[in-house]
C-alpha positions as CSV (number, residue, x, y, z in Angstrom):
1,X,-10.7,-0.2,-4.3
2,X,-8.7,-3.4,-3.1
3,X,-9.7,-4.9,0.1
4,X,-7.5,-7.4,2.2
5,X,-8.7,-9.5,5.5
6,X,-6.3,-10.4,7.9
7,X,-6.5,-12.0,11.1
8,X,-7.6,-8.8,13.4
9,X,-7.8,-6.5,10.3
10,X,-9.1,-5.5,7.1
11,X,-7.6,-3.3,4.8
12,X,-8.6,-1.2,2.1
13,X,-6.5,0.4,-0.7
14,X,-7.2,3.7,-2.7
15,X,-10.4,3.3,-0.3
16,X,-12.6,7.0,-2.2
17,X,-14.9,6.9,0.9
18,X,-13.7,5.5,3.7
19,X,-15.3,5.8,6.8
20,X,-15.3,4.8,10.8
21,X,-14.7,1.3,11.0
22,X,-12.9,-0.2,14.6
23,X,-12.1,-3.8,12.4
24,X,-11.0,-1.7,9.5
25,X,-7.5,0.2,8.1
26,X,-7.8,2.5,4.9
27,X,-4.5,3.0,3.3
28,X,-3.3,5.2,0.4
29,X,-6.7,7.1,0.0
30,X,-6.9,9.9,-2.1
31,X,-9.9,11.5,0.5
32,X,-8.9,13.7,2.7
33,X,-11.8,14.0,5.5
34,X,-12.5,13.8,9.4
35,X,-13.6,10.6,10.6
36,X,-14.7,9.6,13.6
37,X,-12.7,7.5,15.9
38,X,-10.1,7.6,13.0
39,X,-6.7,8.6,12.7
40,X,-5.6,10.1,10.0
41,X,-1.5,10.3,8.4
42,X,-0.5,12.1,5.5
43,X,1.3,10.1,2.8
44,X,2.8,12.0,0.2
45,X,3.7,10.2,-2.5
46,X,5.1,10.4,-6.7
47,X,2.6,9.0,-9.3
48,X,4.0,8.8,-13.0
49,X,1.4,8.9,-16.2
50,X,1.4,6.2,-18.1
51,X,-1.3,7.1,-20.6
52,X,0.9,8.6,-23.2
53,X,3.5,5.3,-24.1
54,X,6.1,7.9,-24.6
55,X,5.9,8.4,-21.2
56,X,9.8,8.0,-20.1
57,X,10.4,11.1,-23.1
58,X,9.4,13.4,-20.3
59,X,11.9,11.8,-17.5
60,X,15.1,13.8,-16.7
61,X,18.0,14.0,-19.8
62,X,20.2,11.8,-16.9
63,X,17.3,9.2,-16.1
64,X,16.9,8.6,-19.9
65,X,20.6,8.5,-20.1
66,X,21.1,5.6,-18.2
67,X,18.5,3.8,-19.4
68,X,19.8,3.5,-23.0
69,X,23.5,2.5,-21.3
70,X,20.8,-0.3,-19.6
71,X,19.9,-1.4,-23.0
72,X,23.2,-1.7,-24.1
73,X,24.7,-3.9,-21.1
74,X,22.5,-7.5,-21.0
75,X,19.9,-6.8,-19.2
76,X,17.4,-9.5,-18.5
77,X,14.2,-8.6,-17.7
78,X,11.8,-11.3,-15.9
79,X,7.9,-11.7,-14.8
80,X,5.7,-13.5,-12.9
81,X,4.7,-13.7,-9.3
82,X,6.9,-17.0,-8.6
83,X,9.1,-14.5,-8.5
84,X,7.6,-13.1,-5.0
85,X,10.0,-15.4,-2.8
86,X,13.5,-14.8,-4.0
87,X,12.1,-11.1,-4.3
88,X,11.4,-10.7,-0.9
89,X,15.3,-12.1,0.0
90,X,16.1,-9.8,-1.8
91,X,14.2,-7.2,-0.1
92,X,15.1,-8.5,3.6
93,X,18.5,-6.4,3.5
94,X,16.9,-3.5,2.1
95,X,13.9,-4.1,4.6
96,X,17.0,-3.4,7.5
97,X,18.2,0.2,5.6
98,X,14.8,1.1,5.8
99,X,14.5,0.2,9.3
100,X,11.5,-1.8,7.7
101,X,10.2,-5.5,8.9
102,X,10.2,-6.8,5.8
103,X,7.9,-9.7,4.2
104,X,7.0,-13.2,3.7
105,X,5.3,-14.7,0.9
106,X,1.9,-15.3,3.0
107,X,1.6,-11.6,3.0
108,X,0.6,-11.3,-0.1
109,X,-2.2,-14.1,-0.3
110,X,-4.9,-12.0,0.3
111,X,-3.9,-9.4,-2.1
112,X,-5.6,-10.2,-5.6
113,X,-3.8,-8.8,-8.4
114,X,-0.1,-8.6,-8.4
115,X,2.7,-8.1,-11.3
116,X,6.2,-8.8,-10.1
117,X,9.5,-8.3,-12.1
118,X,13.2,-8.5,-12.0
119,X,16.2,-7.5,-13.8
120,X,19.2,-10.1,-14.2
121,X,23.2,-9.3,-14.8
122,X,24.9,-13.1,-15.5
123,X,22.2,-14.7,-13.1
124,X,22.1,-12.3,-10.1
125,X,19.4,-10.1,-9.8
126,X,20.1,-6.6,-9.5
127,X,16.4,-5.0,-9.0
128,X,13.0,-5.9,-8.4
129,X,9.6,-5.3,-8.1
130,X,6.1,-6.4,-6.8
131,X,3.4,-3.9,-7.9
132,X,-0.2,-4.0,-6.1
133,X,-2.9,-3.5,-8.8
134,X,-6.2,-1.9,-8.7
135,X,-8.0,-2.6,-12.3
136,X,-11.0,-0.2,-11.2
137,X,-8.4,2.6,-10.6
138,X,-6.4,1.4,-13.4
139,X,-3.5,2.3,-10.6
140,X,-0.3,0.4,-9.5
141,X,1.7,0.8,-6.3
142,X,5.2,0.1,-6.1
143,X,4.4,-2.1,-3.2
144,X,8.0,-3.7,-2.8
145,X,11.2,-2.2,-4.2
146,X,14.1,-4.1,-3.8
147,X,17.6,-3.5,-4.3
148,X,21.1,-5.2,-4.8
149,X,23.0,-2.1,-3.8
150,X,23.7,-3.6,-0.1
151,X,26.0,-5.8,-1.8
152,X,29.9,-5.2,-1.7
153,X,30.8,-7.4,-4.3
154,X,27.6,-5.4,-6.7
155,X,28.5,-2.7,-9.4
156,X,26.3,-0.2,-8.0
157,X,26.3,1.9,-10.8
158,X,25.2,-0.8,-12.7
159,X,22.4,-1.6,-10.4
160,X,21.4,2.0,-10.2
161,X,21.2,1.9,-14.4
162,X,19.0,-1.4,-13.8
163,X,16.6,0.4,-11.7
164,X,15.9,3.3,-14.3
165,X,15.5,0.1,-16.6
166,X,13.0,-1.6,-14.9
167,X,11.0,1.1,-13.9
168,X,10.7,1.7,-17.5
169,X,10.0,-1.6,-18.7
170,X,7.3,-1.9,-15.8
171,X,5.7,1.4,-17.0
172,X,5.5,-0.4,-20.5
173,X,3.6,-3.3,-19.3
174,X,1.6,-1.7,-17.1
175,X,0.6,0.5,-19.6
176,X,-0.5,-2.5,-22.3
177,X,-2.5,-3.7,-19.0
178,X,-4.8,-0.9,-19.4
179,X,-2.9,1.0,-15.9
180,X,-2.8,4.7,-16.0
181,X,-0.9,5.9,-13.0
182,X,2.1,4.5,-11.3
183,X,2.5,5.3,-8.0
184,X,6.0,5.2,-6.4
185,X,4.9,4.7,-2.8
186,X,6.4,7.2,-0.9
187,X,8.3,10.7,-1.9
188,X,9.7,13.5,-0.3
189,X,12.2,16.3,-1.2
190,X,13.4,15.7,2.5
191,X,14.6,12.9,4.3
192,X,17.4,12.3,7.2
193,X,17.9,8.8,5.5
194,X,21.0,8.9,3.2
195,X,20.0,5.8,1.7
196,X,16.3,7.0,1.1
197,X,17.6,10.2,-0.3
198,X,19.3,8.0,-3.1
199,X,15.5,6.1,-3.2
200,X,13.7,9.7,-3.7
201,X,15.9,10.9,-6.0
202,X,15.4,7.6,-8.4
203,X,12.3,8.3,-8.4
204,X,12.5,12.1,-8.9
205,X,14.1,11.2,-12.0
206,X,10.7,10.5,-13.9
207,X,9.6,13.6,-13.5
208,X,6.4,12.7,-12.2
209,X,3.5,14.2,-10.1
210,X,3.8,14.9,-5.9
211,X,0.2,13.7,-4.8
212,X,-1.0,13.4,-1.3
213,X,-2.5,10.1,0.0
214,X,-3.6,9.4,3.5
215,X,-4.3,6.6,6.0
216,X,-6.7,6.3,8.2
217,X,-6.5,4.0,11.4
218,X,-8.6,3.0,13.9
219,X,-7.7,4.8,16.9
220,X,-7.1,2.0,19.1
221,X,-5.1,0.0,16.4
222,X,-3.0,3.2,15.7
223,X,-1.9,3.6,19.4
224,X,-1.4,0.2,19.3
225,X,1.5,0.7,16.6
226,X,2.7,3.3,18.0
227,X,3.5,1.2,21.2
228,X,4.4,-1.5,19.2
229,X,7.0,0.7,17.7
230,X,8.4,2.3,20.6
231,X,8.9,-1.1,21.7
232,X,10.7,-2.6,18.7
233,X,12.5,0.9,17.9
């Protein structure tokens, strides 16, 4: 379990018991129980198995495709967390498709173990990553996936290539970290998004396993967001 403290709120991650807490948040749990005074959401998600390195052998015949084209086309592949600010520029346009509020590096202070990564074409980067780790549940969490495909001047099928790419790369080296299970954040076979239709499908591509998650909220913080919400559409 990963626990972060904020300023009016803690949070725990792939929280196995959580229970009532006003000051507290559990996200992505894989318990699914009544709590008291506790809201709880559904998150359905895809998880890929990394304990086999041949892993990507069992992702579709087009996902594997295009990531041998990758391997061909100059690829640079990058790590490290300084990576974290021009990641989340990145991410700030695809924060807006997604109707999302994006981040700023201080958000991820409290967080203790991330990997991030990017992929490169002649300097620009295409793709990247920042992965949430949990050692105890030898689990990562795509925890920010962002994209170049906003950009006019982009090849997006070349982007779309350097997705398939990293995500294999990632699976690698999360795999010689001792991580099991990758967990895509988010899937669903349905979506009114056109743009998260093309996100699902990505990630359909592996082949991996639909799991349910859930988050529980306090009551009075989930009203709160709700409001919040309605107010900031």
């Amino acid at each position: 379990m990963i626990t972060q403290q904020k300023r009016l709120m803690t949070y725990t991650y792939f929280n196995r018991d959580p229970r009532t807490d006003l000051r507290t948040t559990h996200l992505f749990s894989q318990a699914q129980k009544r709590i008291v005074l506790m809201v709880r959401v559904p998150f359905p998600t895809m998880v890929v198995d990394l304990r086999n390195i041949e892993f990507v052998s069992q992702w579709s015949a087009s996902t594997r495709t295009k990531i041998n084209r990758a391997e061909r086309e100059g690829l640079t592949v990058d790590r490290g967390n300084y990576l974290i600010p021009e990641i989340l520029k990145l991410f700030s346009s695809t924060a807006t498709l997604k109707g999302l509020r994006g981040y700023v590096p201080e958000d991820f202070d409290q967080l203790p173990h991330l990997e991030s990564s990017a992929i490169y074409y002649e300097g620009v980067m295409l793709c990247s990553h920042i992965w949430l780790i949990d050692t105890e549940e030898k689990r990562a969490l795509l925890y920010v996936n962002a994209s170049n495909h906003h950009n006019d001047n982009d090849d997006k099928s070349l982007t779309g290539r350097a997705h398939y790419f990293l995500l294999w790369q990632d699976g690698l080296y999360l795999n010689s970290l001792g991580i099991e299970t990758m967990d895509l954040m988010g899937y669903t076979t349905k979506s009114a998004n056109k743009w998260m239709s093309g996100v699902y499908q990505w990630k359909a591509g592996t082949h991996g396993k639909e799991e349910m998650l859930y988050h529980y909220y306090p009551f009075w913080f989930y009203v709160f967001r709700k409001f919040r919400n309605m107010l900031t559409g």
